[in-house]
PAZATOR-883963 format. One record per residue (C-alpha): residue number from 1; x, y, z. Coordinates in steps of 0.02 Angstrom, whole numbers, m for minus. Each point is the difference from the previous one (the first is absolute). Layout:
<atoms>
+-----+--------+--------+--------+
|  nr |   east |  north |     up |
+-----+--------+--------+--------+
| NUM |      X |      Y |      Z |
...
+-----+--------+--------+--------+
</atoms>
This chain:
<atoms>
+-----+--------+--------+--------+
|  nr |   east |  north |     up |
+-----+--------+--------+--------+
|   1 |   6689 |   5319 |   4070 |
|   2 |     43 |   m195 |     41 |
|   3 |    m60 |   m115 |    138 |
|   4 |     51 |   m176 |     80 |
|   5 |   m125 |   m132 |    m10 |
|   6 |     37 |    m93 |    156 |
|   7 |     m4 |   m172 |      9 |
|   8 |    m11 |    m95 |    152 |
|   9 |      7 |   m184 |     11 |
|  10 |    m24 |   m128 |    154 |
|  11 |    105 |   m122 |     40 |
|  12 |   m108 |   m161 |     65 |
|  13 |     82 |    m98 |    141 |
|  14 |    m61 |   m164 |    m27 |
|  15 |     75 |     m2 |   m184 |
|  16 |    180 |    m45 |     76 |
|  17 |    m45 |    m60 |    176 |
|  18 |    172 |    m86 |     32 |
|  19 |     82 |    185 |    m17 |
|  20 |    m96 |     97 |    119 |
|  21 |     68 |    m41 |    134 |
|  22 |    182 |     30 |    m48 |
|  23 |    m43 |    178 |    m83 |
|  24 |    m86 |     21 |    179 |
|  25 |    192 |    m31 |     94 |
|  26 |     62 |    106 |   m143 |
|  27 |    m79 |    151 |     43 |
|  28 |     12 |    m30 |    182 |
|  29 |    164 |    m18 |     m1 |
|  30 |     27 |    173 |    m87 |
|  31 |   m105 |     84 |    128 |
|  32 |     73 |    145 |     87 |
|  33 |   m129 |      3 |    138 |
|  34 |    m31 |    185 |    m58 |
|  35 |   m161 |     42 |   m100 |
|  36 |    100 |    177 |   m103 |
|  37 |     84 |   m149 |    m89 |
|  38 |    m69 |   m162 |     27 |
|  39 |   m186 |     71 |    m66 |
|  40 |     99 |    121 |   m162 |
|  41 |      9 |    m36 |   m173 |
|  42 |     79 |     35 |   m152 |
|  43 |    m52 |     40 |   m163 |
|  44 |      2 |     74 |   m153 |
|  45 |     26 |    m67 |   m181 |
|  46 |     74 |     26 |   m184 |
|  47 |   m101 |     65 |   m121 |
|  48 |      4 |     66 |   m207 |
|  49 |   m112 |    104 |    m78 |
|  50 |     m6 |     43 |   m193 |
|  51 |   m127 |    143 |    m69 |
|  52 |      3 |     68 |   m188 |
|  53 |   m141 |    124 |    m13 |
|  54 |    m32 |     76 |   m139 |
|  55 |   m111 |    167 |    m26 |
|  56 |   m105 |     90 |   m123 |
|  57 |     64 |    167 |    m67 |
|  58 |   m136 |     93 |    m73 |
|  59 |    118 |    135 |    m78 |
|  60 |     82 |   m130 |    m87 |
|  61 |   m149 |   m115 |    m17 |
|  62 |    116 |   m153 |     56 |
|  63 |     51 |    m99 |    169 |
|  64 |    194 |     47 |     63 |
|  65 |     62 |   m103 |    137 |
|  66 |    m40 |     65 |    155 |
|  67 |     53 |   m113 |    141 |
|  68 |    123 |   m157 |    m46 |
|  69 |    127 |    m44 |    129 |
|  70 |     32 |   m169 |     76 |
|  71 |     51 |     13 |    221 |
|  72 |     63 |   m129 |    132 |
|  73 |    m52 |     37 |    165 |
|  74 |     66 |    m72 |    163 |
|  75 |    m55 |     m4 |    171 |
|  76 |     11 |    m32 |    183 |
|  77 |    m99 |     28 |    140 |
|  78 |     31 |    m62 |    187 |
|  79 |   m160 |     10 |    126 |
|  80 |     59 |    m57 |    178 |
|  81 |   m125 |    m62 |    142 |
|  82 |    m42 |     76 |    150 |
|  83 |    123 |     28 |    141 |
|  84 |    m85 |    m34 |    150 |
|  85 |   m159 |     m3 |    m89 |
|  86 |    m14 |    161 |    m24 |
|  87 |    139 |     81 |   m122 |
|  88 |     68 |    m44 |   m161 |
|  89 |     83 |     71 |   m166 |
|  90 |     m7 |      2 |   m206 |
|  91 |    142 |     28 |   m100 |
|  92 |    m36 |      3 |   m225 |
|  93 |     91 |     38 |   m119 |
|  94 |     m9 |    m17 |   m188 |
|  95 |    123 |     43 |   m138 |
|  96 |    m28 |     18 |   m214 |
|  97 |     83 |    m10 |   m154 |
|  98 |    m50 |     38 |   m189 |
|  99 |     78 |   m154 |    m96 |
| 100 |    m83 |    107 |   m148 |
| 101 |    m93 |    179 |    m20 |
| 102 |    m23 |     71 |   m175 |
| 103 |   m164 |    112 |     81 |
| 104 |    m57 |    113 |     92 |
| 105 |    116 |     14 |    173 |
| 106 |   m152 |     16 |    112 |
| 107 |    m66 |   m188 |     m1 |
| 108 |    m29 |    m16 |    208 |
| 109 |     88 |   m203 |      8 |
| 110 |    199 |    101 |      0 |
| 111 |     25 |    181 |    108 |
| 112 |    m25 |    141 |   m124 |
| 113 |    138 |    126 |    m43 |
| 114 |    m62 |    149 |     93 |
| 115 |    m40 |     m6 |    211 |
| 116 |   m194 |     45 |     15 |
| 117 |   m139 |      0 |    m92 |
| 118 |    m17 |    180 |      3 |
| 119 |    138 |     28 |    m96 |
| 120 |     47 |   m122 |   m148 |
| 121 |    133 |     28 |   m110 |
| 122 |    m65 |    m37 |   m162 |
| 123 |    177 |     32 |    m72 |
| 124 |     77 |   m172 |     81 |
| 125 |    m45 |   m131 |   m136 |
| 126 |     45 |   m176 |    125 |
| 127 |    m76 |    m62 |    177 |
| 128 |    131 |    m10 |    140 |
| 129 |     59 |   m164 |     64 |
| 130 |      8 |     m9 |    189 |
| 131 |    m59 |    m40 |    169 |
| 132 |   m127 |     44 |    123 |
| 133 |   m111 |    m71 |    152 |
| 134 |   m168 |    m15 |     27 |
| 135 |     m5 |    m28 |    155 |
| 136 |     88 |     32 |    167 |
| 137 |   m115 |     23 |    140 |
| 138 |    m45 |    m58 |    188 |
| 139 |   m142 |    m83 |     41 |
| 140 |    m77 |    m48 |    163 |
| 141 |   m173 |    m67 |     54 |
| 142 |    m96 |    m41 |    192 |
| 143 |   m153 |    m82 |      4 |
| 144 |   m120 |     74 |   m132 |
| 145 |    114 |    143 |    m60 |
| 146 |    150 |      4 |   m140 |
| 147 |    114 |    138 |    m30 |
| 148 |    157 |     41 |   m161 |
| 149 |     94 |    137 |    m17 |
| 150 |    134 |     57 |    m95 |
| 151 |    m14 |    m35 |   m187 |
| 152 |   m162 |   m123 |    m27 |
| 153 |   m153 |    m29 |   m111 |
| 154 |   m147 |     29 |     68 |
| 155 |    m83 |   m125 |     96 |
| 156 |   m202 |    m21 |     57 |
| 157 |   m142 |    100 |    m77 |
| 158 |     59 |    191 |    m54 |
| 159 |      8 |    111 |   m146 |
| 160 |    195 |    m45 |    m35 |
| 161 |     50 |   m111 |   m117 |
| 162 |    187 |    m25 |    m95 |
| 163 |     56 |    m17 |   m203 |
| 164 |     49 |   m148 |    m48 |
| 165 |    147 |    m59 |   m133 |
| 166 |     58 |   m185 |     81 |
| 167 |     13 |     89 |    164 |
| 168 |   m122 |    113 |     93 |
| 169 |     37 |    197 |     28 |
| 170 |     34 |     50 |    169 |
| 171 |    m50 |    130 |    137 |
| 172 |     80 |     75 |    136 |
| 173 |    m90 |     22 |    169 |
| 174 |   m115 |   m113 |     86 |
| 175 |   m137 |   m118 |     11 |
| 176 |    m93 |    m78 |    167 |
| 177 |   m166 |    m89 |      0 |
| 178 |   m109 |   m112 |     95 |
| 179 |   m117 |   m150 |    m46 |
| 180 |   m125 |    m55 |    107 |
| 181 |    m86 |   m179 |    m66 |
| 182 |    m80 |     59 |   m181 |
| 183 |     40 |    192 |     41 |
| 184 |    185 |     84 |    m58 |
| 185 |     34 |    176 |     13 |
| 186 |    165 |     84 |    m57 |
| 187 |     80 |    169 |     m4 |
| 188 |    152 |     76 |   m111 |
| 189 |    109 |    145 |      7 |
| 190 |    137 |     36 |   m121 |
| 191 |    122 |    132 |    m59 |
| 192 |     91 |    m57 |   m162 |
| 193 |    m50 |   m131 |   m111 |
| 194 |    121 |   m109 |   m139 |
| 195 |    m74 |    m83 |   m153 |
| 196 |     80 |   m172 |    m39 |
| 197 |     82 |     89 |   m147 |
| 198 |     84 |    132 |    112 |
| 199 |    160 |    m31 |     96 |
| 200 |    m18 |    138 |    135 |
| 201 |   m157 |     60 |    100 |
| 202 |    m83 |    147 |    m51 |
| 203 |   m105 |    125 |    112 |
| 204 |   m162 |     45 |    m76 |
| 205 |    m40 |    168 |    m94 |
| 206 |   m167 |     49 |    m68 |
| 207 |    m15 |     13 |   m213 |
| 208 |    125 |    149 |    m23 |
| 209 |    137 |   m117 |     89 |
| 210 |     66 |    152 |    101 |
| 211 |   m156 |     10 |    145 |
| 212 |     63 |   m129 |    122 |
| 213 |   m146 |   m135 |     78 |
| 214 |    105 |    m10 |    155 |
| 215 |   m122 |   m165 |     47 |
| 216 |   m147 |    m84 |    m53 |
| 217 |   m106 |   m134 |    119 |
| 218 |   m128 |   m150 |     m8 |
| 219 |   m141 |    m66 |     98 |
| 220 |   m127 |   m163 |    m34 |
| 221 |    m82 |   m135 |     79 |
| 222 |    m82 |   m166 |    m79 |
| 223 |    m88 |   m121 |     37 |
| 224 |     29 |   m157 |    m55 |
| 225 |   m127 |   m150 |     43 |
| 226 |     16 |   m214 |     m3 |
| 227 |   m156 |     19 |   m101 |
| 228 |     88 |     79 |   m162 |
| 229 |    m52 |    187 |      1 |
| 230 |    143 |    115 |     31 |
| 231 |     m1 |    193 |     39 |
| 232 |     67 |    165 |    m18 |
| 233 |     21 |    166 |     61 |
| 234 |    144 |    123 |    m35 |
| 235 |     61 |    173 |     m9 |
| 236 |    162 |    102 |      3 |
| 237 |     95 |    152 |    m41 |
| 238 |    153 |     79 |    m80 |
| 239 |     27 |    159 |    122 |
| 240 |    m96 |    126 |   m106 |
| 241 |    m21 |    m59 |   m156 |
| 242 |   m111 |   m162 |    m44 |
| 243 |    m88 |   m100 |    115 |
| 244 |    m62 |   m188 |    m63 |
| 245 |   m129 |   m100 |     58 |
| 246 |    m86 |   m172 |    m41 |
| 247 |   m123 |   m137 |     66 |
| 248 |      3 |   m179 |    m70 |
| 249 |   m103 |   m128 |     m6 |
| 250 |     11 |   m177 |    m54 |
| 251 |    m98 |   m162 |     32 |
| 252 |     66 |   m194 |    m29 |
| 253 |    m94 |   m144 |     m8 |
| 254 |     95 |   m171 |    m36 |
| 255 |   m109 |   m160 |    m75 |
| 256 |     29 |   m153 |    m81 |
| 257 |     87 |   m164 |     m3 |
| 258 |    135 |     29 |    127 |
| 259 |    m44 |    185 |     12 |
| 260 |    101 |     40 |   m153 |
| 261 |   m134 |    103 |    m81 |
| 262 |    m27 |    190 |     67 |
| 263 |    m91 |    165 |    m48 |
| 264 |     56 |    153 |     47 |
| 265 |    m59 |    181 |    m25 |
| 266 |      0 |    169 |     74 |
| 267 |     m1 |    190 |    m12 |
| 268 |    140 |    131 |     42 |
| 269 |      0 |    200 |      3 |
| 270 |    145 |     97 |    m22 |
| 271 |      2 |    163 |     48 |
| 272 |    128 |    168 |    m23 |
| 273 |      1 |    167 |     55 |
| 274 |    110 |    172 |    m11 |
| 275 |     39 |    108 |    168 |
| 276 |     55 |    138 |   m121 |
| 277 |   m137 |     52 |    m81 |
| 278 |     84 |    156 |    m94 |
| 279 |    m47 |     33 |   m199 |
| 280 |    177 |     23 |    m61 |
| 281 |     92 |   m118 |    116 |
| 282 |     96 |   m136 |    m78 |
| 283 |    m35 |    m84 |    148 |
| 284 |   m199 |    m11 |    m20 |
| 285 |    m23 |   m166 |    m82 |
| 286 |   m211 |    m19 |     m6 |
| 287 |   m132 |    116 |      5 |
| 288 |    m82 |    m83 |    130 |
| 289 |    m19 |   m173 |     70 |
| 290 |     81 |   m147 |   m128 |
| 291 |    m75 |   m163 |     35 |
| 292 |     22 |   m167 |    m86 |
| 293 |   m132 |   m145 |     24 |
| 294 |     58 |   m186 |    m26 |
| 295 |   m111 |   m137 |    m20 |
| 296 |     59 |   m187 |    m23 |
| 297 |    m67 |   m163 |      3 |
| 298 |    135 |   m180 |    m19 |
| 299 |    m81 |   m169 |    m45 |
| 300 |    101 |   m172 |     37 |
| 301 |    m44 |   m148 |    m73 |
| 302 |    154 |   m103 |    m11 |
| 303 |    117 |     21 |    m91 |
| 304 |    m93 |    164 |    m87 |
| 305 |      6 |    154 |     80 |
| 306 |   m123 |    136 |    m68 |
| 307 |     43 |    188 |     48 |
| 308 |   m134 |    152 |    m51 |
| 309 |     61 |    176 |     77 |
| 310 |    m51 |    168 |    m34 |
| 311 |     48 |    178 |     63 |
| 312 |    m85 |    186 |    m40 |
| 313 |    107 |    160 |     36 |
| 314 |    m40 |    157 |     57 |
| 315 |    167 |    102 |      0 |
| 316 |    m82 |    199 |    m38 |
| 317 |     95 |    140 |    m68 |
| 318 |    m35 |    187 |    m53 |
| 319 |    156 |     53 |    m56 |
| 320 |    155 |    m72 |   m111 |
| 321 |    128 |    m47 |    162 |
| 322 |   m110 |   m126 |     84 |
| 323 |     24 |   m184 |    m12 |
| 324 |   m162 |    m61 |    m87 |
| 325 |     10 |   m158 |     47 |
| 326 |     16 |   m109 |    167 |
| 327 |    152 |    m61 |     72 |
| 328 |    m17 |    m77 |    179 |
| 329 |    154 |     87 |     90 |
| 330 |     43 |    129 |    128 |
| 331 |    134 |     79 |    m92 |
| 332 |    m36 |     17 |   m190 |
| 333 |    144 |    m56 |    m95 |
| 334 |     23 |   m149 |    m65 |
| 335 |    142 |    m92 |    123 |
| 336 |    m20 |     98 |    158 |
| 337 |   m139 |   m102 |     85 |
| 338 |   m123 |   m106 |    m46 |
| 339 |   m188 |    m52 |     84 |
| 340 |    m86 |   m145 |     56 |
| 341 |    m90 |    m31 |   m168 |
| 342 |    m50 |   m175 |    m29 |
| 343 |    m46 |     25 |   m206 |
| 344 |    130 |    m62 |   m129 |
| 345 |    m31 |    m74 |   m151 |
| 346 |    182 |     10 |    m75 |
| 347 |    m64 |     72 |   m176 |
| 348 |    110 |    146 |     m2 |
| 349 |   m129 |    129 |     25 |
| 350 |    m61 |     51 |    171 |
| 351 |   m173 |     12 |    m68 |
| 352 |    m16 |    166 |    106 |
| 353 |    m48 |    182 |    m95 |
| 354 |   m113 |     83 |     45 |
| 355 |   m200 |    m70 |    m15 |
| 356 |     98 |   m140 |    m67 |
| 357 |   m114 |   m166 |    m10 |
| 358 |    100 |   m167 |      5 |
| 359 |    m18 |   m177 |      2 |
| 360 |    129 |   m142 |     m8 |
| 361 |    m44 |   m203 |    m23 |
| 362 |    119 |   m153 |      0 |
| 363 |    m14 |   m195 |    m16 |
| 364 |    140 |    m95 |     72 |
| 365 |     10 |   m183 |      1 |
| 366 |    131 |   m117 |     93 |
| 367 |     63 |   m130 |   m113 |
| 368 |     68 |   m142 |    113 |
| 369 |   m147 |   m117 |    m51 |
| 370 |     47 |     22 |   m193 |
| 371 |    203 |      4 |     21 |
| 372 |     99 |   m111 |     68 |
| 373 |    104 |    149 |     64 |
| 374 |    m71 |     72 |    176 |
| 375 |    m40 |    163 |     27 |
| 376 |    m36 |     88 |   m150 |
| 377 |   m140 |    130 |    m18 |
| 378 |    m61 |    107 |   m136 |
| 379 |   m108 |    147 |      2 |
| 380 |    m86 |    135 |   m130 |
| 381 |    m72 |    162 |     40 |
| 382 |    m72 |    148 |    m73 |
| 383 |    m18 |    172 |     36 |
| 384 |   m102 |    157 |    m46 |
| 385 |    m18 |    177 |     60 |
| 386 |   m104 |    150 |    m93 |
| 387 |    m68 |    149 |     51 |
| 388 |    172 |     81 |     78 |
| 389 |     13 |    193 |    m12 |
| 390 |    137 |    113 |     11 |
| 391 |      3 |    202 |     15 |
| 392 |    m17 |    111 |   m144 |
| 393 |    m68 |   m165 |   m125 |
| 394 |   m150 |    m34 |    m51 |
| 395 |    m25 |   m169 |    m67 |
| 396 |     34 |   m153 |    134 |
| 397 |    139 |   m120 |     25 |
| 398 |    m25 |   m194 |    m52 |
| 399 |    133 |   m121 |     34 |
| 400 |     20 |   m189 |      3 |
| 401 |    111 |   m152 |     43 |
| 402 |     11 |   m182 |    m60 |
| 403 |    114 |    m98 |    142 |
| 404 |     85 |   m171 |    m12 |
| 405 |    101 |   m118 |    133 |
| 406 |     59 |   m168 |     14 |
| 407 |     69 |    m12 |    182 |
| 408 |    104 |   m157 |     57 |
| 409 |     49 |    m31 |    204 |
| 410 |    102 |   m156 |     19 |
| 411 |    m99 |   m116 |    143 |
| 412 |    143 |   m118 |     44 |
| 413 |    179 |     12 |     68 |
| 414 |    120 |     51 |    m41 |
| 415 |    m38 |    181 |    m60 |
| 416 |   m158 |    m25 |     67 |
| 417 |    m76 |    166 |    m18 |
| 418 |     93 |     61 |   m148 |
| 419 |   m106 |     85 |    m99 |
| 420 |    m13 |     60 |   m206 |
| 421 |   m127 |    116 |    m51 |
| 422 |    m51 |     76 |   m164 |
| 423 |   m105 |    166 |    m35 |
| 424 |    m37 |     47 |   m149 |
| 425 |   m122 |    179 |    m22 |
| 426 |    m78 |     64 |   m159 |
| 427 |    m53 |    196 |     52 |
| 428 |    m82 |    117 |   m117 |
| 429 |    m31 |    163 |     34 |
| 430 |   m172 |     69 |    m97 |
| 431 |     65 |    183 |     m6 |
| 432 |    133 |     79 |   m128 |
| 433 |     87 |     89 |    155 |
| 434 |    175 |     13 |     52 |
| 435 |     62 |    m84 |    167 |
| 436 |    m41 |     78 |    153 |
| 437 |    m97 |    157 |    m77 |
| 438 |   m138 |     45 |     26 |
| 439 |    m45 |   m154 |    105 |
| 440 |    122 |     27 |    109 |
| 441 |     26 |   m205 |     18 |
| 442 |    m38 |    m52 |   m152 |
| 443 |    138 |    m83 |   m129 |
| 444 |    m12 |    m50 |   m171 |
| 445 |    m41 |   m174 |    m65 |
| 446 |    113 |   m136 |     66 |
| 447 |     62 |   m188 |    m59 |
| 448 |     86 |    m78 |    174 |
| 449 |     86 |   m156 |     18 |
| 450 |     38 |    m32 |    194 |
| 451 |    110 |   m172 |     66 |
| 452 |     51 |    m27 |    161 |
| 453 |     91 |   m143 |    100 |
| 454 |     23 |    m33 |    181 |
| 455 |     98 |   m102 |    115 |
| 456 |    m43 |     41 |    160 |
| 457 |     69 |    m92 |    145 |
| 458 |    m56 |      7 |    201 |
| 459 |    112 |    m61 |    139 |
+-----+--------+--------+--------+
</atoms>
């Protein structure tokens, strides 16, 4: 899965004092007196992404391709202002292309062949070119409290988060909240939910894909103080099947010349539970409560930024159907929701079986005092999880990750904003086992090259 890395830059007035004034009568004299348009924007951006992955075959004791496909993506997205204050609309959409595939067709930046992720095709060998939206909702807000409907992402504290490729998935519903000085709450109700790599909605089923989920919903509150500590509280449900639950917590402090120095650490618990609770259901994912601690702490010392994070599963099993390891969603396939889960180390592995131990480090640095070139930064990390178990096995999983990027985001116009980034991912798996069996998310060893450029523009 693939992420922007926003860049936002500020324009200083008193750098071109003489033109002020006249950009001033410029925008004036566009005014429409009306806040839906005066107060919109528009935005989107070109992008490329290129992937060859390549992974180990222990049958034939060598790495086949896997993934290798290079995909344009292009999008739009219009968000108006407030009519009266009060009322508004957003209007996305996004459309793909393979310029190459010579993988897998399943690579989430182009729509896959098939319609849902309960039922793939594994007979189409090529992604589909196409378009879609991602989003297309009304908004409205008075005093303290916001409202969207229609087809959103989730907004305010929850259990409901989205996939990403370059866009963000997409539910269908609503979302309302409130803040009130350092305290937000926000609820979320949806019926259907559409994965970036989907074209159409999809309503939600349980793991059979014939049970229909005719809803699922989300409540939270945080708190969020001046004084750098920030907190969580969560919980929601998928109409009986799997509830999800979290609280976060995280503490800032900045320091320094100029305050450009900061630590920042934390703890998280995920948690997961089954409403059907039957032996032989394919529907019974844990055999009891799942839970997933998170523990982080980020130190800033410009331009280095050091990252230690670690996570411990508990995803329990007594018989051969059930997950085994710990996937923060309400509906359990991969593509038809996705939770508010703040972990991601982007090392392939989810670091998640069960009784799985994990930790993940990185060093990044920012080069513009060695380069002449601003806005370069370049990071290592490391990964390594042991002690995973699956049903039916006896000895215990041990995998690790090696991690490389050298990120660029251009600082000046034009293109400022433009971005390049480079990820490369060295994966090993420490078992002889096939993909996907018997840890149920486990793959083989990997060898990833990721590149990715972006042009993103805002009116």
């Amino acid at each position: 899965m693939t992420v922007l890395w926003p860049c936002r830059a500020h324009a200083d007035p008193d750098t071109a004092p003489a033109t002020t004034g006249s950009e001033s009568a410029r925008e004036e004299s566009f005014s429409t007196g009306l806040h839906f348009f005066d107060d919109s924007d528009l935005k989107g951006g070109l992008y490329f992404f290129q992937r060859e992955r390549r992974r180990f075959d222990p049958a034939q004791g060598n790495y086949g391709v896997n993934l290798s496909h290079a995909t344009a993506t292009a999008s739009a997205e219009f968000n108006s202002g407030f009519a009266g204050g009060i009322i508004g609309c957003d209007v996305g959409l996004y459309g793909t292309a393979d310029l190459k595939n010579a993988g897998a067709p399943d690579h989430e930046m182009n729509f896959m062949p098939w319609d849902d992720p309960w039922h793939p095709d594994w007979s189409k060998k090529d992604a589909r070119d196409g378009v879609s939206f991602h989003k297309a909702q009304i908004k409205a807000k008075a005093g303290p409290f916001w409202a969207q409907g229609g087809y959103f992402q989730p907004s305010g504290p929850g259990v409901l988060g989205v996939n990403w490729s370059v866009m963000p998935g997409t539910y269908r519903g609503m979302n309302m909240g409130a803040e009130w000085g350092d305290f937000s709450f926000a609820l979320a109700w949806a019926d259907a939910y559409k994965a970036p790599w989907f074209t159409r909605m999809n309503s939600f089923y349980k793991n059979d894909g014939e049970s229909p989920v005719p809803w699922l919903w989300s409540a939270g509150a945080r708190y969020n103080s001046k004084g750098g500590l920030t907190l969580e509280a969560a919980y929601g449900e998928s109409k009986n099947f799997i509830w999800n639950a979290h609280l976060k917590g995280r503490y800032e402090t900045v320091f320094g010349n100029g305050k450009k120095d900061s630590l920042a650490f934390g703890a998280h618990v995920y948690l997961m539970g089954d409403f059907d609770h039957a032996p032989s259901s394919p529907n019974n994912n844990f055999a009891g409560t799942a839970a997933q601690p998170y523990m982080f702490i980020h130190y800033r010392r410009a331009p280095w930024l050091f990252m230690l994070e670690g996570t411990y599963t508990l995803a329990p099993f007594d018989s051969a159907q059930q997950a085994g390891y710990f996937a923060y969603r309400l509906t359990d396939r991969y593509g038809s929701s996705k939770g508010a889960y703040d972990p991601w180390w982007d090392a392939h592995t989810d670091w998640n079986a069960h009784r799985e131990k994990a930790l993940f480090a990185s060093a990044g640095r920012g080069l513009d005092d060695l380069l002449p070139v601003r806005g370069l930064t370049v990071t290592v990390g490391a990964g390594l999880g042991w002690d995973g178990q699956a049903y039916g096995v006896s000895g215990h999983f041990k995998e690790w990750a090696f991690t490389f990027d050298l990120n660029y985001t251009r600082q000046e116009a034009p293109l400022q904003g433009a971005f390049a980034k480079l990820h490369l991912t060295a994966y090993r798996n420490g078992t002889d086992f096939p993909d996907w069996n018997p840890y149920k998310n486990g793959f083989q060893s990997e060898h990833d090259v990721k590149f990715f450029i972006g042009v993103p523009f805002d009116l």
